[in-house]
N, C-alpha and C positions, 0 to 999 in steps of 0.2 A: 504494500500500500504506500503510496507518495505521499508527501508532505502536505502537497494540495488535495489531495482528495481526502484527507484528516480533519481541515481547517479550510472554512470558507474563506472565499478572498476575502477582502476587503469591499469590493464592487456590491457584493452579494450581502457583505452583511449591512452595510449601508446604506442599500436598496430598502429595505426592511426597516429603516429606525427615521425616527425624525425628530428634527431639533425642539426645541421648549416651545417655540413658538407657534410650528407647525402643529405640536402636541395639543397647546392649547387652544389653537383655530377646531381642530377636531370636536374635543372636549363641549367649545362653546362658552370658554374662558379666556380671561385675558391671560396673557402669557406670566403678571405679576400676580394673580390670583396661584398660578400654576407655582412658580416658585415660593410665594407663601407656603402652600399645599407643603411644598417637599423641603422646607427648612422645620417647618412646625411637626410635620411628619402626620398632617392632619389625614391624610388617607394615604397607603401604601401600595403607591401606583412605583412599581419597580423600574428604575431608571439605570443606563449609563455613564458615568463621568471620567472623563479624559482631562487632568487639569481643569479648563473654567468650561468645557463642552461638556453638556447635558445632554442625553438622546436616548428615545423612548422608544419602544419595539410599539409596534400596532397592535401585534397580536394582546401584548397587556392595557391598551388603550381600549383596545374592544373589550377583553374580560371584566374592565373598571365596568364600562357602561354597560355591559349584561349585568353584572353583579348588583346593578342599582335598578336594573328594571321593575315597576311595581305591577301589580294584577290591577284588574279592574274592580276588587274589593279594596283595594289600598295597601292589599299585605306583597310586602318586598318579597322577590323571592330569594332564596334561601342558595 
């Protein structure tokens, strides 16, 4: 097995993430509401940081927003 086929490139894994900003355009937050969130640690949306670069997977950007979806009785689901 090669080296590359162990470990995604770089192309591939950045394809997949996106920056604070991006993260909180999704969300439907401001990008400082967003940083708030992950200083305070108010909700544990699992992030990247390289030095001052933050970057967020999509896949955990969706989990956050399924995980808050409510029924049409009001109860969250679980």
């Amino acid at each position: 097995m090669t080296t590359e086929s162990r470990f995604p490139t770089a192309s591939r894994f950045e394809s997949n993430m996106l920056t604070s900003k991006q993260a909180a355009k999704y969300l439907g937050i401001s990008s400082g509401t967003l940083a708030v969130w992950r200083c305070v640690k108010q909700y544990e949306i699992p992030y990247y940081k390289v030095g001052k670069s933050v970057r967020y997977r999509m896949e955990d950007l969706e989990k956050f927003m399924s995980d808050r979806r409510v029924e049409g009785n009001g109860q969250q689901n679980a």
